[in-house]
C-alpha positions in Angstrom: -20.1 -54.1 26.0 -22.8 -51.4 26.2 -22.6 -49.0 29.2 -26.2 -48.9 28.8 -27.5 -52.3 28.7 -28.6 -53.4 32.4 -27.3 -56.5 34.3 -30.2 -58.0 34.6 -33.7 -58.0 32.1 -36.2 -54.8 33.0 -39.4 -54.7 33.0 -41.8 -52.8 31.2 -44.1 -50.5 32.8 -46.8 -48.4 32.1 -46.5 -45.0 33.2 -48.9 -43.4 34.9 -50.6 -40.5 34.1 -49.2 -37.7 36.3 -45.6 -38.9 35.6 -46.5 -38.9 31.7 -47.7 -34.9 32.1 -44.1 -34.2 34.1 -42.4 -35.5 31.3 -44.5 -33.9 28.9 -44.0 -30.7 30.5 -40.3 -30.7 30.4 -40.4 -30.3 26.3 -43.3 -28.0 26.3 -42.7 -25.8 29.1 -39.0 -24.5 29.5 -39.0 -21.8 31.4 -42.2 -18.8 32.1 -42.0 -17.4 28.6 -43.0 -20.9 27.5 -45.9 -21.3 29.6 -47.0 -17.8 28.5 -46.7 -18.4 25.2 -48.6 -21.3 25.3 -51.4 -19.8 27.4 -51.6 -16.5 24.8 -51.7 -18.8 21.8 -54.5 -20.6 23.0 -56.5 -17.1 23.9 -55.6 -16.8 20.6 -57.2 -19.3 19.5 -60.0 -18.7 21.1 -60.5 -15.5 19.3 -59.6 -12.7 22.2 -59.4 -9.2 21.2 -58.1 -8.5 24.0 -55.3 -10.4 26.1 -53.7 -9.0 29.6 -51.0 -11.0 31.0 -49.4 -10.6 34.5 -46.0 -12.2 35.9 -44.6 -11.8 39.7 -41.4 -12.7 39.9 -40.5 -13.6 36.4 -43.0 -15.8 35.9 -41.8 -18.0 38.7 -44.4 -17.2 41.4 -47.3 -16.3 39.2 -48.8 -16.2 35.8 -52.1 -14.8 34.7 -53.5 -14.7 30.9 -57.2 -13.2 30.9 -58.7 -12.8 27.3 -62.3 -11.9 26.3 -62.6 -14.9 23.7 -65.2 -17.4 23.0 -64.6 -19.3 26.7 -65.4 -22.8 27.4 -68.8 -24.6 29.3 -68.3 -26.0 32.6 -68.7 -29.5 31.0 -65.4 -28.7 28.7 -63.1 -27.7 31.7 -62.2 -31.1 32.9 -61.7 -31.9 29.3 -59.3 -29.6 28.5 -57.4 -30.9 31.5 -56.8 -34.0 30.2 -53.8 -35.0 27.7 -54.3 -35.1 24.1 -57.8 -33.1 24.5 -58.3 -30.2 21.7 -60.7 -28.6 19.9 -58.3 -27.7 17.6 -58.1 -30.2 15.1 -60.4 -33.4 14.9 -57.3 -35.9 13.8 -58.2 -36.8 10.1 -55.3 -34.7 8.7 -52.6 -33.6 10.4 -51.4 -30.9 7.8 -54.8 -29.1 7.5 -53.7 -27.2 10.7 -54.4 -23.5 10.6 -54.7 -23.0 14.6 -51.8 -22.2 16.5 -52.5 -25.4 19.4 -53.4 -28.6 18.1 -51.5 -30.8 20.6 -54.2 -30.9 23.5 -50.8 -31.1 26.1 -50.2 -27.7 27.2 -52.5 -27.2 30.1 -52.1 -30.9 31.3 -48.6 -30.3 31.4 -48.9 -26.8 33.2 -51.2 -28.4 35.8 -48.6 -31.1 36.4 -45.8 -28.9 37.5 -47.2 -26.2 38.7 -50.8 -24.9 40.5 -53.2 -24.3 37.9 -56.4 -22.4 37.8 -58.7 -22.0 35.1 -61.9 -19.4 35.6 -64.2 -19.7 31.9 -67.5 -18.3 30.4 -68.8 -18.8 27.3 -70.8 -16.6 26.2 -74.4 -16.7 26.7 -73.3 -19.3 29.6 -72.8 -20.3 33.1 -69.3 -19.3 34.7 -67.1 -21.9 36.6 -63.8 -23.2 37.5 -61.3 -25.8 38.0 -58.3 -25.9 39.8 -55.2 -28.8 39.1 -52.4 -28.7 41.6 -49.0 -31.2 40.9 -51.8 -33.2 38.7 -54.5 -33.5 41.0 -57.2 -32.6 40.0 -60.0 -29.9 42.3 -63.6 -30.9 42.3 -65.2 -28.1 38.8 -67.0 -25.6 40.7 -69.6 -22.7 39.7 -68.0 -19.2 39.5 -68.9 -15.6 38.6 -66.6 -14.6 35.4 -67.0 -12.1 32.6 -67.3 -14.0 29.2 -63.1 -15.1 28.5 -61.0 -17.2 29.8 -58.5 -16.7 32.4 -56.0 -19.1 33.5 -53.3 -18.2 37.2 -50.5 -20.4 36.9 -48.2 -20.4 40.2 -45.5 -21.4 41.6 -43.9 -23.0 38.2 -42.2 -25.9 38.3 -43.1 -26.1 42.3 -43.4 -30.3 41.4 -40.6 -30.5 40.1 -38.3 -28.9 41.7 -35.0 -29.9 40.5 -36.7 -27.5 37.6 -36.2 -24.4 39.4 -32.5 -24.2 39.3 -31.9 -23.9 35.1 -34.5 -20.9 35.5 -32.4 -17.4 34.9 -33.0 -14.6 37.7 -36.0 -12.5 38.1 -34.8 -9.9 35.4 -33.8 -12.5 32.8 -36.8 -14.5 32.6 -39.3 -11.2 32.0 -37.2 -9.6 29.3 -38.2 -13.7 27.9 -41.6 -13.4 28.8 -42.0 -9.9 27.3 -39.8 -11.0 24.2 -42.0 -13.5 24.3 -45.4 -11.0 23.9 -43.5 -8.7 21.8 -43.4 -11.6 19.0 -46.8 -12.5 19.3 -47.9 -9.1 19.2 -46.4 -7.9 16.4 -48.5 -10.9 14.5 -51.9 -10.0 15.6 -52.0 -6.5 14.9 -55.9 -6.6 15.6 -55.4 -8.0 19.1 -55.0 -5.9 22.3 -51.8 -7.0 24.4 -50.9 -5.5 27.7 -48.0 -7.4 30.1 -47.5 -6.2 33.9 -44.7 -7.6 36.0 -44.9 -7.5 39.5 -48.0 -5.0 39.4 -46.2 -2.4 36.5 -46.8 -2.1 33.3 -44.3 -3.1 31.0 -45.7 -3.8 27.7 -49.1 -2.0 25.8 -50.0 -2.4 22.5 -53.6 -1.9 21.6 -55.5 -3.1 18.7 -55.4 -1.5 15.5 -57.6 -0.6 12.7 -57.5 -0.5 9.2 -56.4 -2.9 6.4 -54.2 -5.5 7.6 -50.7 -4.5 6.1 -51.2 -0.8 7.4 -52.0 -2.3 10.8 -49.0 -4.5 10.9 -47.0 -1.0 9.5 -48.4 1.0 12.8 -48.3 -2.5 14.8 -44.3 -3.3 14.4 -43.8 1.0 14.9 -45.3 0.6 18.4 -42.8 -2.7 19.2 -39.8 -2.1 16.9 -39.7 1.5 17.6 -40.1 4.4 14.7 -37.4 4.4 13.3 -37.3 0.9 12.6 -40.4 1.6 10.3 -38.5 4.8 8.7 -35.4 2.7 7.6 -36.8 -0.5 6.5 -38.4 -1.9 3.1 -41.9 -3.2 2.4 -41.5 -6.9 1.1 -44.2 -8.4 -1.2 -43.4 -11.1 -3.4 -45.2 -14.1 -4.2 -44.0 -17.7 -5.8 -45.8 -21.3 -6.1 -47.8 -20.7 -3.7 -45.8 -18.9 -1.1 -46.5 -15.5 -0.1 -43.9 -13.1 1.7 -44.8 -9.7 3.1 -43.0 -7.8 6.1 -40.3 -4.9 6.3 -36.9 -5.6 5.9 -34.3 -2.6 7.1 -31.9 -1.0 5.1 -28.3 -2.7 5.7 -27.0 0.8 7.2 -30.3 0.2 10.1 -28.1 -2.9 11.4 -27.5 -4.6 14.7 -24.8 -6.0 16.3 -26.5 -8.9 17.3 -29.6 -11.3 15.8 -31.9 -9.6 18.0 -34.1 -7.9 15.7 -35.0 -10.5 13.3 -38.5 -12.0 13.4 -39.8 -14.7 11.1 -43.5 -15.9 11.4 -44.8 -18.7 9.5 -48.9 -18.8 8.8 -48.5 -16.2 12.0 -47.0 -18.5 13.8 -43.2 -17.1 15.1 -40.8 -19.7 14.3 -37.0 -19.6 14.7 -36.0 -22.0 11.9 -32.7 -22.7 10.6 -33.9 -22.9 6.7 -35.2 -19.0 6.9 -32.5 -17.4 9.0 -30.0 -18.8 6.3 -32.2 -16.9 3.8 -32.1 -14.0 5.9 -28.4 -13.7 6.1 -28.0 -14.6 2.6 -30.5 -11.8 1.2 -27.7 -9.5 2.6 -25.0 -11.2 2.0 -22.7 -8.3 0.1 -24.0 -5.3 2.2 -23.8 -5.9 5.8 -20.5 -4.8 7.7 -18.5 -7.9 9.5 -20.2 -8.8 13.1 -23.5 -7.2 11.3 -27.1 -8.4 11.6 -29.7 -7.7 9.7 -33.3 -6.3 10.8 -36.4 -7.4 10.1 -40.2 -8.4 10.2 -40.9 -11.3 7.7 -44.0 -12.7 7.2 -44.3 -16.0 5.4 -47.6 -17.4 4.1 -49.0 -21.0 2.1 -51.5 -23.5 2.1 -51.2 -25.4 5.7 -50.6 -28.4 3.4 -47.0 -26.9 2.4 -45.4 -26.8 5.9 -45.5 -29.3 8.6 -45.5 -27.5 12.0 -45.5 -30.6 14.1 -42.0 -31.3 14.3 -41.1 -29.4 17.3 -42.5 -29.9 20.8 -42.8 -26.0 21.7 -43.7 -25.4 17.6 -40.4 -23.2 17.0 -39.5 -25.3 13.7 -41.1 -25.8 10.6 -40.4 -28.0 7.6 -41.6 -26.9 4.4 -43.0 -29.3 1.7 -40.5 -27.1 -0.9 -37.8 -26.0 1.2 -35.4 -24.1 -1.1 -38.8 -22.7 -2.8 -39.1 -21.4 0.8 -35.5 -20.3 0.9 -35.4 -18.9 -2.7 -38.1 -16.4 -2.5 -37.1 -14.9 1.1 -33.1 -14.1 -0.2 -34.9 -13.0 -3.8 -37.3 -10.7 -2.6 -34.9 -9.5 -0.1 -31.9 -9.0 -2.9 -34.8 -7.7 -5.0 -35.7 -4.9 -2.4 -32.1 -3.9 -1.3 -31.3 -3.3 -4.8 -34.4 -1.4 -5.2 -33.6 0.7 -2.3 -31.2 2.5 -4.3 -29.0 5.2 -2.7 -30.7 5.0 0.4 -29.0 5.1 3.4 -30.3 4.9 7.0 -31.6 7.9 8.5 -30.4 7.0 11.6 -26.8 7.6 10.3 -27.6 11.4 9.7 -28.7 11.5 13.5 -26.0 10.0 14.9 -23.4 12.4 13.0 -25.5 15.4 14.4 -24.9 14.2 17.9 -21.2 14.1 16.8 -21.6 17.6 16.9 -20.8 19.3 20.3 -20.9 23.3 20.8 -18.0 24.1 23.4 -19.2 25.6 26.0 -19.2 29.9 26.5 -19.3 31.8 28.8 -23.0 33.8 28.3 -22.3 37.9 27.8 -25.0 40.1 28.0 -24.8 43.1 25.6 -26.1 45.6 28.3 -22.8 44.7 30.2 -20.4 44.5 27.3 -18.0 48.0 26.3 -15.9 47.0 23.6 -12.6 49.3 23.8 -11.7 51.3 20.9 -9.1 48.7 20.2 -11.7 46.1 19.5 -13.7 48.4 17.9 -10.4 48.8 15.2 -10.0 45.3 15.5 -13.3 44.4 13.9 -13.3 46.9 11.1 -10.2 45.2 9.9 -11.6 41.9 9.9 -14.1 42.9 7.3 -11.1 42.9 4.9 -9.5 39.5 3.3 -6.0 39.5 5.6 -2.7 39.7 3.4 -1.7 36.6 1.9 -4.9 35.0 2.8 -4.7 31.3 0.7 -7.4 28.6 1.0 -6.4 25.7 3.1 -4.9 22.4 1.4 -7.3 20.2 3.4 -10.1 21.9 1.7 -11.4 22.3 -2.0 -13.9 24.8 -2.6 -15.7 24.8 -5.9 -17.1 27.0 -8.2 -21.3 26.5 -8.8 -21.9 24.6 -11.8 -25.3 23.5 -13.1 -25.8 20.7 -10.7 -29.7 19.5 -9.3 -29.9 21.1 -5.7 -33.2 19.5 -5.7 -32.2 16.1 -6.6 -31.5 13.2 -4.0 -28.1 14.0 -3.2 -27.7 17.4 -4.5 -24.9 19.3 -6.2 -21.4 18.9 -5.1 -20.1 22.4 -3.4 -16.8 21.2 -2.3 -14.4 18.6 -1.0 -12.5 18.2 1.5 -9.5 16.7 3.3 -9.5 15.0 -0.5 -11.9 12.5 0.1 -15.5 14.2 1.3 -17.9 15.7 -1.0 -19.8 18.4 0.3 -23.3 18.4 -1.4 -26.1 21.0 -1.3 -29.8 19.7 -1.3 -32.5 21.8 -1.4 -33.2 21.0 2.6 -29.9 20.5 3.9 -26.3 19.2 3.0 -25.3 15.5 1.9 -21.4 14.5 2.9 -20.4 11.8 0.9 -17.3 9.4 1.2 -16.2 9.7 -2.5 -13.7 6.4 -1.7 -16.2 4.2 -0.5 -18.7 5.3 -2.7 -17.2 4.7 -5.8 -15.8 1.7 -4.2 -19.5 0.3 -4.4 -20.1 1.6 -8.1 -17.5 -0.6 -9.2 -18.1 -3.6 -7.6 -21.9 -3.6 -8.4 -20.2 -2.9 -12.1 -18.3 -6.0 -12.1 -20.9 -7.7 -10.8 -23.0 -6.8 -13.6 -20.3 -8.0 -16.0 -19.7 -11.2 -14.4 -23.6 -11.8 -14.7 -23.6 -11.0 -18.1 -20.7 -12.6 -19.1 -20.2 -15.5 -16.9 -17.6 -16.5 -14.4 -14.7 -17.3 -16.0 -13.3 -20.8 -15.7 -9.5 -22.0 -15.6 -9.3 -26.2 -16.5 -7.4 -28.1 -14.3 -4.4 -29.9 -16.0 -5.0 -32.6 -13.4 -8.6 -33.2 -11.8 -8.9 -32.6 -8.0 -10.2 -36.2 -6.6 -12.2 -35.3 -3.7 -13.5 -38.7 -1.0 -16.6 -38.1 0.2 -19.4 -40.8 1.5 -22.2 -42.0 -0.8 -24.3 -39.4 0.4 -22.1 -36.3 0.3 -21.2 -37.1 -3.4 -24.6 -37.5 -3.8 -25.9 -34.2 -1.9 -22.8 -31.9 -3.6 -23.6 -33.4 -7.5 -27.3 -32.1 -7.0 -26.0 -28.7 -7.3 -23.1 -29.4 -10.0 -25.3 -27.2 -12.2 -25.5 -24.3 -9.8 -21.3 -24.4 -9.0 -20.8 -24.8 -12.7 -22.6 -21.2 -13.4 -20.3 -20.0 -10.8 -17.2 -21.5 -12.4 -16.8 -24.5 -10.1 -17.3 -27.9 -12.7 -17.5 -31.0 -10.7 -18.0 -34.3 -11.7 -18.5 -38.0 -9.9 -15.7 -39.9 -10.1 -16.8 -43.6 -9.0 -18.6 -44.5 -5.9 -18.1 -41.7 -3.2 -15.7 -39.3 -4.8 -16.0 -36.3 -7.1 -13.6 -35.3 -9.4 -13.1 -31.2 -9.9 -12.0 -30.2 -13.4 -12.7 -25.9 -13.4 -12.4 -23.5 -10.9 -13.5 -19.9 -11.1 -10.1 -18.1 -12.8 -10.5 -15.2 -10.3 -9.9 -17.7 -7.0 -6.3 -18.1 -7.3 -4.4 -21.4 -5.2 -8.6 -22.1 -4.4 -8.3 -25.2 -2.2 -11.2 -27.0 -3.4 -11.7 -30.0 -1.1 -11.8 -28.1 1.3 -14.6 -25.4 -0.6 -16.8 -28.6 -1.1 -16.8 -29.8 2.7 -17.3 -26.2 3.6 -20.1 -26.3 0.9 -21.4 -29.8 2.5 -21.7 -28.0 5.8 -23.7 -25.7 4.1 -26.0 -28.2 2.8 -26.5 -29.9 5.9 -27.0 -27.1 8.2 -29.0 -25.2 5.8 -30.3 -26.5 2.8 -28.2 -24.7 1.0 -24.9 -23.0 0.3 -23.8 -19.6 -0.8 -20.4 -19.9 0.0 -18.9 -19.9 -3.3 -21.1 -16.9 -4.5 -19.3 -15.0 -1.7 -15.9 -16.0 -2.1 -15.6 -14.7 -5.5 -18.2 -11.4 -4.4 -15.0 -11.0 -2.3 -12.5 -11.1 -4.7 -14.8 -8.4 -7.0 -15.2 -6.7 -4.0 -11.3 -6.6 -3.5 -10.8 -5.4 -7.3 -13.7 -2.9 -7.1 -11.5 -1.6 -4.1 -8.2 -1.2 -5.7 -9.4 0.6 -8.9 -11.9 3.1 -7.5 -11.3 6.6 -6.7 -8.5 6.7 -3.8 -8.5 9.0 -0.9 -6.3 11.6 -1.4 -7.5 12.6 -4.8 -8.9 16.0 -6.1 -12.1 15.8 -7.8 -13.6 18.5 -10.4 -16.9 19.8 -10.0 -17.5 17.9 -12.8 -16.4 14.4 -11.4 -18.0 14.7 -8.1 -21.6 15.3 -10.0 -20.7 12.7 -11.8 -20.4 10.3 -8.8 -23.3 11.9 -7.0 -25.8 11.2 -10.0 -24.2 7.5 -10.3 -25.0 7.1 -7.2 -28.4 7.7 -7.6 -28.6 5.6 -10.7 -27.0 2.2 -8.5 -28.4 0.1 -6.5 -26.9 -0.5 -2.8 -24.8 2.6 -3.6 -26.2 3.5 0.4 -23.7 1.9 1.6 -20.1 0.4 0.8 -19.0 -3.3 -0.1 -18.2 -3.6 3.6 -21.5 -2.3 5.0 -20.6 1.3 5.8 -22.7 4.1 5.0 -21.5 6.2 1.8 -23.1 9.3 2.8 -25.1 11.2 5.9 -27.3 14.2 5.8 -28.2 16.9 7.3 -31.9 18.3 7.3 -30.9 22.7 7.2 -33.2 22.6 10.3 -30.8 20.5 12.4 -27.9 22.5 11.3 -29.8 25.9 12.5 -30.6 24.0 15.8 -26.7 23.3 16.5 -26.3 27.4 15.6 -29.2 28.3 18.0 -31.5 29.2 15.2 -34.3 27.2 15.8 -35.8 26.1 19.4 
C-alpha cells in the first residue's frame, strides 16, 4: 500500500495568492544573501552605477539596496508587486534571455515573508512608494526620492516563522551576504558596490575605468586580493561559439578549500556541476592532494546556447553543447598551465622569508664596548683559515662556470645537504629542490612519449564481461573511442553488458568493472570522466619518481645548469608531480632586509 495515498479522496483546491508567494519564496529566497542577491540583480538590471547595500543583523532585521538606475513610475510599482510581472523578457522566447531577472517572483515573494518597502523615481518623474507587509499590500503613495530605486526589506521571514530557525547566526549569514556582493562585484567591474552591516563598512569597491578586461584585472585585485592577480594566468580562448576569459592561478597559489573559485556564465555567477568538473580537471596533474585550485572564469555565448531557467535561485545552467562547454574550460586551462612554464608562485618565496627569524641580541653600543687585548688577539687570528679547516659534507660549493646569472633561474653556485641547488640570479638567489624538480621533467617526458606513441595495450586472453543496464552500456560505449586512445578497448556484448578486451599495459591487476562503474559515476555526475587519464598520469607519475635524480646525490656544476635550463625549457616544471613548489626565491633586497641593510 502507498504510505502516501490518503484514506479517503481529496479535494482539489486553488491556492490562493498569498499562500502561492510563501511557497514561492521558500525556493527563491533561502536565507539574506538570497534576498540580496536578488535585490542587486535587479538594480542591475536596471542599469545602477552605483549600488549601496545595508544589513543589521545579518540580514535578518533589515535589508536595504539603493541604486541610481533607471527607476520605475508610480503606475509600475503595484505591478512589479504582483507574480510573474517583468519587464525583463516579453515571453516569446525563453532562451533570448540576456537579463539577469526574468522570473517576475522575487519581490512578490520578498513581500510575502517579510515587510517590504519599495521608494522609486524614474527619471524625469514623479517619486513614490509602496509598502507590502506578509502580502498585504499598502495603499502606493507619493514620495520625495532621488532618481533609483531603493527597496528596505525587514524582518525576513517574520511570516513564516518556522523560517527563522535554519537561518545561521548573525556572523554566518553576512560573511553570505558579503560573499554574496563579492561575486557580483567582481562581474560588473563598471558598477560601484559598497555593503555596511550594522552601520560599518564592510565591503567598497568603486567603479572602474578603462577597457573591460583591464577593469576586471584591477576589479578581482580589489576583491581577491593582490596577490591573487600576481600569481594567476590570463585565460582567452575561444571555440564554436564559446568565449572564455578570466585568471586562473598558478597551481603553487592554491587553497585548501573550494573557496576561491568563481565561475560566471553571460555574467551571471553560477555554481554548476559541469564547470567545476572542468575546473578540477584543467589541473588535474599539478595540484597537491586536499588542493584547490583558484580562479576567476568568465564564460560567454549566444543566450540561445545555455538555458538559465532551470534553477529557481538561477545557480545552474545547462548548456546546449555541454562537453563543448567542458572541453574548452580544462583546454584552455591545460593550455595556460603549460604555458606558464617554470613559474612558481610568488607567494612561496614570501613565505620562506618569514621562515627566516633573526635570534634575538642583546643591542651593544660601540661607545660602551672595550675589547680586552685578548679579543683584540682573538680577532687577528680569525682573519687566517684555522688548521685543518675542510668544507662541510652537508655542503657542496662550486666553482663559477659560464652559467646565465641573468636568466630565470640563474646559475647554479652550490648544493647543499645533496639535494638543494643554490642559484644566483641577477636580483637575488633561486633554491631549487633538484629531486622534485627533475621528478617533474621526467614525468612531463613520459608524458610526451606516451602522447606520441600511444598507450600501450595488453589483450585479454579472456574478455572481462561487465552487466550494466541498457543505459549504462549505452552511456560508457559513447566514449569507447576516447578509452580506446587511452588503452582501455571495450566492446558491447549483447543487451546491457560490455565486454573489455585491452587494458592499458602500464595498469597492472587493473580491476576493470569496477574502472567502468567509477567511470559511469563520472558520466552521471559530470558529463564526463577523466578518471582513466589519471590513473595511468599516476603510474607515469610513479615511474618519473623512481628514475629521477635521488636526494642524496652530488651534482656537477655542469648537471645542475643543466637541470636549471631544463627547467626553464618545461612546462609545469614550477611545481612537482604532487603539487609542491620546485623552487623559491629570493629578491637580494629581502635578503639585505633580514641583515638590516635596507629599512
Amino acid at each position: 500500500m502507498n504510505s502516501h495515498a490518503p484514506h479517503i479522496r481529496p479535494i482539489i483546491r486553488q491556492l490562493d495568492e498569498s499562500v502561492a508567494n510563501r511557497i514561492a519564496a521558500g525556493e527563491v529566497v533561502e536565507r539574506p544573501a538570497s534576498a540580496v542577491k536578488e535585490l542587486v540583480e535587479n538594480a542591475l538590471d536596471a542599469g545602477a552605477t552605483r549600488i549601496d547595500i545595508a544589513i543589521e543583523e545579518g540580514g535578518k532585521r533589515l535589508i536595504r539596496v539603493c541604486d541610481d538606475g533607471c527607476g520605475m513610475a508610480p503606475d509600475d510599482l503595484p505591478l512589479a508587486l504582483s507574480r510573474h510581472a517583468t519587464s525583463k523578457i516579453d515571453g516569446t522566447d525563453l532562451l533570448a534571455i540576456r537579463s539577469f531577472g526574468f522570473r517576475g517572483e522575487a519581490l512578490p515573494s520578498l513581500g510575502a515573508v517579510g515587510r517590504l518597502t519599495i521608494t522609486s523615481r524614474a527619471r524625469g518623474g514623479d517619486g513614490a512608494v509602496i509598502a507590502v507587509a506578509g502580502g498585504k499590500l499598502a495603499p502606493l503613495r507619493p514620495a520625495a526620492a532621488n532618481p533609483g530605486t531603493v527597496v528596505e526589506l525587514r524582518d525576513l521571514f517574520f511570516a513564516t516563522p518556522a523560517r527563522l530557525k535554519f537561518l545561521r547566526g548573525e556572523r554566518a549569514e553576512t560573511m553570505a551576504v558579503a560573499e554574496c556582493v563579492r561575486r557580483l562585484a567582481m562581474a560588473e567591474p563598471f558598477v560601484g558596490f559598497t555593503l555596511s552591516a550594522d552601520g560599518k563598512e564592510i565591503f567598497r569597491a568603486d567603479a572602474e575605468q578603462g577597457e573591460l578586461f583591464d577593469a576586471l584585472q584591477i576589479r578581482l585585485s580589489r576583491v581577491m586580493g593582490r596577490d591573487f592577480i600576481d600569481n594567476a594566468i590570463p585565460m582567452d580562448a575561444e571555440r564554436d561559439g564559446l568565449a572564455l576569459t578570466g585568471f586562473a592561478a598558478l597551481p603553487t597559489y592554491s587553497r585548501g578549500a573550494a573557496v576561491a573559485q568563481h565561475l560566471y556564465v553571460n555574467g551571471r555567477p553560477v555554481r554548476d556541476k559541469l564547470l567545476t568538473g572542468a575546473l578540477r580537471a584543467g589541473y588535474a596533474d599539478v595540484l597537491a592532494s586536499g588542493r584547490h585550485p583558484a580562479a576567476v572564469l568568465y564564460l560567454a555565448c549566444d543566450p540561445q546556447l545555455v538555458d538559465v531557467n532551470v534553477h529557481p535561485a538561477k545557480a545552474e545552467v545547462r548548456f546546449r553543447d555541454p562537453q563543448g562547454a567542458r572541453g574548452l574550460v580544462v583546454s584552455a586551462l591545460r593550455h595556460g598551465l603549460a604555458n606558464a612554464g617554470h613559474r612558481a608562485s610568488s607567494t612561496v618565496g614570501d613565505a620562506t622569508l618569514a621562515a627566516f627569524r633573526a635570534e634575538p641580541v642583546a643591542r651593544t653600543y660601540q661607545m660602551d664596548y672595550r675589547p680586552s687585548p685578548a679579543a683584540i688577539r682573538a680577532s687577528l687570528d680569525l682573519q687566517a683559515p684555522a688548521p685543518g679547516f675542510a668544507e662541510s659534507p652537508s655542503a657542496r660549493a662550486e666553482e663559477p662556470v659560464a652559467a646565465p646569472v641573468g636568466a630565470p633561474l640563474g646559475a647554479a653556485r652550490a648544493q647543499i645537504h645533496e639535494n638543494y641547488i643554490i642559484a644566483q640570479t641577477d636580483d637575488g638567489l633561486v633554491i631549487v629542490d633538484g629531486h622534485a624538480a627533475h621528478e617533474r621533467l621526467v614525468y612531463e617526458r613520459l608524458k610526451a612519449q606516451a602522447a606520441a606513441t600511444g598507450i600501450a595495450r595488453q589483450a585479454l586472453l579472456i574478455p572481462e564481461i561487465v552487466v550494466l543496464s541498457a543505459s549504462d552500456a549505452a552511456r560508457i560505449l559513447s566514449i569507447a573511442e576516447d578509452l580506446a586512445d587511452l588503452g582501455l578497448v571495450i566492446e558491447p556484448f549483447g543487451a546491457g553488458a560490455i565486454a573489455v578486451r585491452e587494458t592499458p599495459a602500464m595498469l597492472a591487476r587493473l580491476d576493470a568493472p569496477a574502472l567502468i562503474r567509477d567511470i559511469l559515476d563520472d558520466l552521471a555526475d559530470q558529463g564526463a570522466s577523466d578518471r582513466l587519464r589519471g590513473r595511468i598520469d599516476a603510474v607515469l607519475s610513479s615511474m618519473a619518481c623512481h628514475g629521477s635524480v635521488r636526494s642524496g646525490r652530488r651534482m656537477s656544476a655542469e648537471e645542475m645548469n643543466a637541470l636549471l635550463r631544463e627547467m626553464e625549457r618545461t612546462p609545469k616544471s614550477g611545481q612537482c608531480n604532487h603539487g609542491r613548489p620546485t623552487w623559491v626565491k629570493l629578491r637580494l633586497s629581502d635578503i639585505e632586509r633580514l641583515f638590516g641593510r635596507k629599512d
